[in-house]
Backbone as a printed PyTorch tensor [residue, N CA C, xyz], in Angstrom:
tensor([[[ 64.9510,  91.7750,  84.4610],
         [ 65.9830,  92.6550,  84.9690],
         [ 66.4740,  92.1730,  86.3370]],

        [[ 65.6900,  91.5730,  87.6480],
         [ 65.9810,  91.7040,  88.0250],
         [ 66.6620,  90.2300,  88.6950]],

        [[ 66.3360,  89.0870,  87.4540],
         [ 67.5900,  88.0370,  87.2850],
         [ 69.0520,  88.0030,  86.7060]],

        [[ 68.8880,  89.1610,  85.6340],
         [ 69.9680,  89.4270,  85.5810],
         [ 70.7690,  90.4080,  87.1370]],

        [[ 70.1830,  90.6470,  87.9690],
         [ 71.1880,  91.1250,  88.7130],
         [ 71.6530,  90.3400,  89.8170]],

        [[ 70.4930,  89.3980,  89.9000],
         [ 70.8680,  88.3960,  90.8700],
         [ 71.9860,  86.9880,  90.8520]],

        [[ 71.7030,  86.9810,  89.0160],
         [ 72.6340,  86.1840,  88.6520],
         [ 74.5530,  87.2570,  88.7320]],

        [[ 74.3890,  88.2690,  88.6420],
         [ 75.5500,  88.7240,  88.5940],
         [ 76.4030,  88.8430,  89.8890]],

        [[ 75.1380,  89.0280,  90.9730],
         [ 75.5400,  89.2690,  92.0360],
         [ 76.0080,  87.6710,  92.6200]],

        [[ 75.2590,  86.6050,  92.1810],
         [ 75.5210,  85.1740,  92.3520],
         [ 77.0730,  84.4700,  91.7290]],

        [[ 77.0180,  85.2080,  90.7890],
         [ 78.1650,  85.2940,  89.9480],
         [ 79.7640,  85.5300,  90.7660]],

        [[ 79.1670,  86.8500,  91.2450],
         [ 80.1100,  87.6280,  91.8890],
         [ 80.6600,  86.8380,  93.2960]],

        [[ 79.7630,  86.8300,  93.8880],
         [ 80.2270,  85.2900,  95.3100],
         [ 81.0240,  84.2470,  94.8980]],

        [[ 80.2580,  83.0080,  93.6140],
         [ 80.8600,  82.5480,  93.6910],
         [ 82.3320,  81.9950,  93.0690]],

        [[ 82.9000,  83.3460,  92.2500],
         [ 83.8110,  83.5480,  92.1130],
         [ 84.8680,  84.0410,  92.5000]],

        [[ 84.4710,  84.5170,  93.7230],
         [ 85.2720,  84.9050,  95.2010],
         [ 85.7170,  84.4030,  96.0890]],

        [[ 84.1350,  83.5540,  96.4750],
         [ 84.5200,  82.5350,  97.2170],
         [ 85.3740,  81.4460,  97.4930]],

        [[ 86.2280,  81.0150,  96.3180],
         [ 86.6880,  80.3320,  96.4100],
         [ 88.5650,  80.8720,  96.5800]],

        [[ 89.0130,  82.1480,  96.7240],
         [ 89.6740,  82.4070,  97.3910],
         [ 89.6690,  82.4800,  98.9880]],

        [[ 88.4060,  82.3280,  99.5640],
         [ 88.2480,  82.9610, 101.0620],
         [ 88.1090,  81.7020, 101.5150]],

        [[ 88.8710,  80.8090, 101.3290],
         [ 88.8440,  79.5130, 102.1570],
         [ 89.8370,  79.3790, 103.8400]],

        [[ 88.8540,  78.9700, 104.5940],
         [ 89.6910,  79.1890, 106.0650],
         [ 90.8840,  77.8440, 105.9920]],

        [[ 92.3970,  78.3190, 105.9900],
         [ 93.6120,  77.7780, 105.7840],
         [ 94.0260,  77.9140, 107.8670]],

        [[ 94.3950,  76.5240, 108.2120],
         [ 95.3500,  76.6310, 109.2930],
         [ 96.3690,  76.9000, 108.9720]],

        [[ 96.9450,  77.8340, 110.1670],
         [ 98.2370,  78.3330, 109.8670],
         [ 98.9810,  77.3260, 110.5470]],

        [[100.5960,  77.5540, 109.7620],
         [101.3230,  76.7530, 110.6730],
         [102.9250,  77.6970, 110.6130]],

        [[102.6860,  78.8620, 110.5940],
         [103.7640,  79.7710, 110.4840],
         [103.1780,  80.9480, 111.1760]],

        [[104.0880,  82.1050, 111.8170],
         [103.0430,  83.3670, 111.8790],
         [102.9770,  83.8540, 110.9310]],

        [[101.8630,  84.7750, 111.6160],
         [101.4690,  85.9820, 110.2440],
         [101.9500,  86.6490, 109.8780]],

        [[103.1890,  87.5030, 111.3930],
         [104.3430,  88.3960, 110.1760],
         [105.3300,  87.8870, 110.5170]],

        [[105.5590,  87.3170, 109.2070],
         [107.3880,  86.5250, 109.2220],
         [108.0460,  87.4010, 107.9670]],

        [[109.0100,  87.5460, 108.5560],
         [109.8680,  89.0150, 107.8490],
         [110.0040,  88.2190, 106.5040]],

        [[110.0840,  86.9150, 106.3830],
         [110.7880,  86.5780, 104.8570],
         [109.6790,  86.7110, 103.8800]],

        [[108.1130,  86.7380, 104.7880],
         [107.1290,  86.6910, 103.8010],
         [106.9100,  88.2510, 102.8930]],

        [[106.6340,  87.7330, 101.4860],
         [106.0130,  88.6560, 100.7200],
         [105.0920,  89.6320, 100.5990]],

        [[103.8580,  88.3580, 101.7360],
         [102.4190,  88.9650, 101.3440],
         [102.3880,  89.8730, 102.5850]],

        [[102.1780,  91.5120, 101.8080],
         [101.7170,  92.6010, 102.7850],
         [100.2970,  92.6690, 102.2180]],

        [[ 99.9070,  93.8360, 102.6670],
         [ 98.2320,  94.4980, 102.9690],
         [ 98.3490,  94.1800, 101.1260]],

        [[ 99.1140,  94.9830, 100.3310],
         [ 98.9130,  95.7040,  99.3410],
         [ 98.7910,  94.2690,  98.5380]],

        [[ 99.8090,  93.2390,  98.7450],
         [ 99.4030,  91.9650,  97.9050],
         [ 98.2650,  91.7270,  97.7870]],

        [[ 97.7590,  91.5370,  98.9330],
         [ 96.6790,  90.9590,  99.5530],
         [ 94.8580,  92.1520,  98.5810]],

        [[ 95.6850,  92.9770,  98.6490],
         [ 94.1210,  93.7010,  98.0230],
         [ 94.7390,  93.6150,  95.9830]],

        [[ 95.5140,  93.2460,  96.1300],
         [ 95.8330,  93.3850,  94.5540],
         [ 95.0590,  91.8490,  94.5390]],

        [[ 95.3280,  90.9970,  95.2430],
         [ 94.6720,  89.5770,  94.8110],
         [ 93.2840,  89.5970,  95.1160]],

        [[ 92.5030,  90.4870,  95.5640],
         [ 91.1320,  91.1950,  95.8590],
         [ 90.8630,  91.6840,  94.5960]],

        [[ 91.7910,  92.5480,  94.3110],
         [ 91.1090,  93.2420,  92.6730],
         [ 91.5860,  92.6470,  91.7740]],

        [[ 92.3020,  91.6320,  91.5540],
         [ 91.9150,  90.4710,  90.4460],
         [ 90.9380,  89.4380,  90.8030]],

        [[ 90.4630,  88.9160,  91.6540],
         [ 89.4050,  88.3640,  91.7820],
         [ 88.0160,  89.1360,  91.5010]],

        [[ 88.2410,  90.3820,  91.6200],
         [ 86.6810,  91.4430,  91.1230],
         [ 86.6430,  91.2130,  89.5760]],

        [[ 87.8470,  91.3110,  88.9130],
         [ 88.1490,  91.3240,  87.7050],
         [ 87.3070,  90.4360,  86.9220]],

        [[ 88.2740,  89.0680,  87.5640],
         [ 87.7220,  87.8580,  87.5000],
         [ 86.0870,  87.5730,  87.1840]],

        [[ 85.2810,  88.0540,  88.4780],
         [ 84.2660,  87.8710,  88.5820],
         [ 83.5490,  89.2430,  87.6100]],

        [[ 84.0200,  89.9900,  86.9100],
         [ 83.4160,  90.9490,  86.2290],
         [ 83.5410,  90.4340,  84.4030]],

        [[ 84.9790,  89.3670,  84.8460],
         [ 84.8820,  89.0500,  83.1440],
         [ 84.0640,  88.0510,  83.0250]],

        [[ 83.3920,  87.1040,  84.1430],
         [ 82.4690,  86.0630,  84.1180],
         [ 80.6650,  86.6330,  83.9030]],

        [[ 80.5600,  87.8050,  84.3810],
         [ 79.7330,  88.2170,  84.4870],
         [ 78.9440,  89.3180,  83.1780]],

        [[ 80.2730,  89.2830,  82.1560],
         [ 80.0260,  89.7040,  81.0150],
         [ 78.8300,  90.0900,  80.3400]],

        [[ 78.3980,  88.2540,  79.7960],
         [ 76.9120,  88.6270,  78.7610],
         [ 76.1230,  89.2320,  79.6420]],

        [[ 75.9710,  89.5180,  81.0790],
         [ 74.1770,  89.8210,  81.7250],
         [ 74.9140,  91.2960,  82.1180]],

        [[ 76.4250,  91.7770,  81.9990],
         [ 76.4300,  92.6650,  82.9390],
         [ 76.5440,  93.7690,  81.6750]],

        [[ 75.8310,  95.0900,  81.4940],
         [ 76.2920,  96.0890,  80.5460],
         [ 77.3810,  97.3670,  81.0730]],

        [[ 77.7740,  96.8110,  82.1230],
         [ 78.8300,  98.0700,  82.5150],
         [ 80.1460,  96.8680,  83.0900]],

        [[ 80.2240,  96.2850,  82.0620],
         [ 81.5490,  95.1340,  82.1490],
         [ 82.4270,  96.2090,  81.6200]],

        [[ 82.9010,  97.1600,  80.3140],
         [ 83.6080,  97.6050,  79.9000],
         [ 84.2330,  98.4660,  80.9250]],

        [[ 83.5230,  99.6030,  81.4430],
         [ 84.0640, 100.6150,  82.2120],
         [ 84.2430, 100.0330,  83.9250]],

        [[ 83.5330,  99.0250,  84.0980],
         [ 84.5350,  98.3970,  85.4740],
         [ 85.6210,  98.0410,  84.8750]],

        [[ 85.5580,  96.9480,  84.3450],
         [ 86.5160,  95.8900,  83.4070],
         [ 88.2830,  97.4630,  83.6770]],

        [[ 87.8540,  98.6300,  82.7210],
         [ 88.9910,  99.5910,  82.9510],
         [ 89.1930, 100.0330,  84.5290]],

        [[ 88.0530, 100.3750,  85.0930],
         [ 88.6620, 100.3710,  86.4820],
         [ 89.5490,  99.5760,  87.1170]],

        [[ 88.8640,  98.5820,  87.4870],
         [ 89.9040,  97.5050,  88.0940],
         [ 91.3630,  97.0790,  87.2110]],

        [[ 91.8380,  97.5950,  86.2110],
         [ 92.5420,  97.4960,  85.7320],
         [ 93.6770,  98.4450,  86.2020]],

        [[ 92.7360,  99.5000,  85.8330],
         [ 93.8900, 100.6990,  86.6170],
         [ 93.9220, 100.8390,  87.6700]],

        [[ 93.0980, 100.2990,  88.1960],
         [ 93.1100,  99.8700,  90.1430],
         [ 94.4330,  98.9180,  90.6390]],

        [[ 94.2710,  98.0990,  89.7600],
         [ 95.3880,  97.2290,  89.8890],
         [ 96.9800,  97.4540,  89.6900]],

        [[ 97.1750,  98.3780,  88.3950],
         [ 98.4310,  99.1890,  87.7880],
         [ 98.5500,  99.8080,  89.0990]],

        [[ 98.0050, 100.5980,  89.6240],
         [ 98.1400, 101.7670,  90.7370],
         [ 99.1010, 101.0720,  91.9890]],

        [[ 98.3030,  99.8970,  92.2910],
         [ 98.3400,  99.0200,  93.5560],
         [ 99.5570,  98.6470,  93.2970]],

        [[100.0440,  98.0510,  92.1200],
         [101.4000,  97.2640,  91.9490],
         [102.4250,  98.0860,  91.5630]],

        [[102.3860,  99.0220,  91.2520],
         [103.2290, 100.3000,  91.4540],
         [103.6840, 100.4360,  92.8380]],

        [[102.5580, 100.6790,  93.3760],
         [102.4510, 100.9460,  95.3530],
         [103.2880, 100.0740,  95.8370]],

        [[103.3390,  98.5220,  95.4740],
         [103.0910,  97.2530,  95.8430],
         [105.1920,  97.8690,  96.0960]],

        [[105.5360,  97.5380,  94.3060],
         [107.1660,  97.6810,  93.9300],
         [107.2850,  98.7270,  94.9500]],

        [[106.9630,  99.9640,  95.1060],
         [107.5510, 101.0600,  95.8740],
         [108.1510, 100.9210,  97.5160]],

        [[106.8430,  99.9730,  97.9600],
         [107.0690,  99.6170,  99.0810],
         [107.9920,  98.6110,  99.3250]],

        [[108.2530,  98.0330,  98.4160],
         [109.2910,  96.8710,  98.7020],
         [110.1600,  97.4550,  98.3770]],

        [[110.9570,  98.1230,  97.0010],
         [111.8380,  98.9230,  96.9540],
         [112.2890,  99.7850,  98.5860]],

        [[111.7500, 100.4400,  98.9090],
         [111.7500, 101.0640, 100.1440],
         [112.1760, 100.4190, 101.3200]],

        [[111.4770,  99.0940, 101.4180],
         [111.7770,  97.8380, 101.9650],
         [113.5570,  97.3310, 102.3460]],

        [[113.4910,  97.3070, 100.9890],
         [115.1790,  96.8550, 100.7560],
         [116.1130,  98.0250, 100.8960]],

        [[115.3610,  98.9240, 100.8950],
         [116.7320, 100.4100, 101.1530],
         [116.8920, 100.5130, 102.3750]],

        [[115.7880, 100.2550, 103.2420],
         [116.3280, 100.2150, 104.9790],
         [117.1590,  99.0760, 105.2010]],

        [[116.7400,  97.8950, 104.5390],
         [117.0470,  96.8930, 105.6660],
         [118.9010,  96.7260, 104.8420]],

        [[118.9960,  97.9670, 103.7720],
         [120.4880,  97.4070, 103.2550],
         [121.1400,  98.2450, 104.1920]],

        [[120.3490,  99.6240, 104.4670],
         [121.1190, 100.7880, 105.5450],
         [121.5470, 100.1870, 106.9480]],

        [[120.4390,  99.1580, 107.3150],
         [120.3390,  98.5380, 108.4620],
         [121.8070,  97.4620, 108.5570]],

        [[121.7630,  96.8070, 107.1970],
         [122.6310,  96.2000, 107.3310],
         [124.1650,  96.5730, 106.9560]],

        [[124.4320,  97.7430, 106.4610],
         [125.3560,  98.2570, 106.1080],
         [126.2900,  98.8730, 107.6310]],

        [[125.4240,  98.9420, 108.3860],
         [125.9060,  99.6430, 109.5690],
         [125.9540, 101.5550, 110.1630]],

        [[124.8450, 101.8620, 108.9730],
         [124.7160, 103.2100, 109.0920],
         [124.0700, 103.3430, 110.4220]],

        [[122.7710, 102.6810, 110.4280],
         [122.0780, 102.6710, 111.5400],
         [121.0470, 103.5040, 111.5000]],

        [[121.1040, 104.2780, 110.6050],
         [120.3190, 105.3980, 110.1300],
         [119.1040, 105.2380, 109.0650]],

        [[118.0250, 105.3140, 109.1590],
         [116.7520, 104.6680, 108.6360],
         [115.5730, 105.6980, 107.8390]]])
């Protein structure tokens, strides 16, 4: 029992890990043209759990009901994700329209 948890938990690192690689920047961090907000950023968090939950399959017996969590974790987030950008583009058209009004 308690290789299977170590392997899952081993599992779980190093299928993570290999998103969390330290990148030099050579742009800032908030540049208006960029995409990636908070919400990208944890949606590519909960596909990497995913990830590491569909690898972790044969040893893990509660793959099914994470497996649906993070699924609908994810639906939720990218809903959030569109809303905020939608929202996004309604100021900056008001902004640019000349209302001025936000």
């Amino acid at each position: 029992m308690k290789f299977r948890i170590v392997f899952c938990v081993l599992l779980f690192f190093l299928s993570v890990s290999g998103g969390c690689a330290v990148i030099p920047l050579e742009e800032p961090l908030l540049d208006s043209d960029n995409d990636q907000t908070v919400i990208s950023a944890v949606i590519e968090t909960v596909t990497a759990l995913a990830a590491a939950n569909t690898a972790s399959a044969p040893v893990n017996p509660w793959n099914t009901p994470i497996g649906v969590g993070l699924v609908g974790l994810s639906a939720m987030l990218e809903a959030l994700r569109r809303k905020e950008k939608g929202a996004r583009k309604n100021a900056e058209a008001r902004l640019n329209n000349g209302n001025g009004k936000v």
